[in-house]
C-alpha positions in Angstrom: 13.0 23.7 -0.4 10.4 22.6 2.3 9.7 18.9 1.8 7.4 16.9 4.4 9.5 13.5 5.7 7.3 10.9 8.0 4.8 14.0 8.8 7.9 16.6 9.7 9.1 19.3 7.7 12.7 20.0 6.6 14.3 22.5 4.7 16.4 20.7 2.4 18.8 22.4 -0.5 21.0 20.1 -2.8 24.2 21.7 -1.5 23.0 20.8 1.9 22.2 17.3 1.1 25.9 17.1 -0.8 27.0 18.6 2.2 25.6 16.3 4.6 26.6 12.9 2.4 30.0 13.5 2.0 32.3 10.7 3.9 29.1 8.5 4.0 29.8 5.2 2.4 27.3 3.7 0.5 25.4 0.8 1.5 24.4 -2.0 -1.1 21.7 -1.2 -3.4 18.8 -3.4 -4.2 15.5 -1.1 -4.7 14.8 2.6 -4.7 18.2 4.4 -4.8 19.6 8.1 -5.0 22.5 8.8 -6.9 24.5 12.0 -5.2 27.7 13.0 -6.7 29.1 10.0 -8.1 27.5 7.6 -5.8 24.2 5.5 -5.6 23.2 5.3 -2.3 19.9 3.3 -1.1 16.8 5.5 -0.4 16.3 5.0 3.2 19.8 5.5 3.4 19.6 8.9 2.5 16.5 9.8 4.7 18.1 8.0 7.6 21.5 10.5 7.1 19.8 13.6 6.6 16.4 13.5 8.3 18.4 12.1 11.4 15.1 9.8 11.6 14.8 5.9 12.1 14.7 3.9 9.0 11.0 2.6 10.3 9.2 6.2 10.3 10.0 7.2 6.6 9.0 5.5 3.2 11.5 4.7 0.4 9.1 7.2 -1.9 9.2 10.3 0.3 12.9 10.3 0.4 12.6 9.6 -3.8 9.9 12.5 -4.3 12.1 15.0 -1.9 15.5 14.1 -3.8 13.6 14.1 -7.4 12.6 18.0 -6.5 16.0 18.7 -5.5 17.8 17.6 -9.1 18.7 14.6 -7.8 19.2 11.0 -10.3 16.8 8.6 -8.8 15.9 5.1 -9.6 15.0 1.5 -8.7 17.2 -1.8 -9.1 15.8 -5.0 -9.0 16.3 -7.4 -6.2 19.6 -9.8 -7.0 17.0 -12.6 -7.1 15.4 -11.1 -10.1 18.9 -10.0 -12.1 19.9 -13.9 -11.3 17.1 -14.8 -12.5 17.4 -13.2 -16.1 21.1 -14.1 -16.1 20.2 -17.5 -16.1 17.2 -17.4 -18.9 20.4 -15.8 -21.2 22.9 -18.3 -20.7 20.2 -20.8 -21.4 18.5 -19.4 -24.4 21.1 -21.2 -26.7 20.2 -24.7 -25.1 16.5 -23.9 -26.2 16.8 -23.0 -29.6 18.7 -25.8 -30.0 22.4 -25.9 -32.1 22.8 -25.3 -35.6 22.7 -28.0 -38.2 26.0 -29.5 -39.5 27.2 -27.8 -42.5 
């Protein structure tokens, strides 16, 4: 398939990309991610590895919209600030609705 990466064109397939990925370990994922095989890897990541490109020249949503046409999963995780965040409103929500009366 013939998807356009920072203003270049590349002929991508999905046994190509699987191809290309294997051995690669995958960096931590906060945002835009790609899962390939059994992995999630981040989406720069991906573009970085097969486009051979800097990081800087590509866009998290290229790689996403080139990957998506190719079958693969893709998806966004919030920042760890944001899951902290929600963690914390859960262990507090019993401290704001207060404890149950005495029987």
């Amino acid at each position: 398939m013939r998807c356009v990466i920072a203003r270049f064109p590349f002929e991508l397939t999905k046994s190509g990309v699987l191809e290309t990925m294997k051995g690669v370990v995958p960096e931590p994922v906060s945002g835009p991610f790609v899962t390939i095989g059994r992995r999630d890897y981040p989406a720069k990541q991906v573009g970085a590895v097969v486009t051979r490109q800097d990081r800087r020249d590509f866009s998290a949503d290229e790689v996403l919209r080139a990957m998506t046409r190719l079958g693969f999963t893709c998806g966004t995780r919030p920042a760890a600030s944001a899951r902290a965040a929600v963690t914390d409103h859960i262990r507090r929500t019993p401290d704001l609705l207060g404890t149950p009366p005495a029987a």
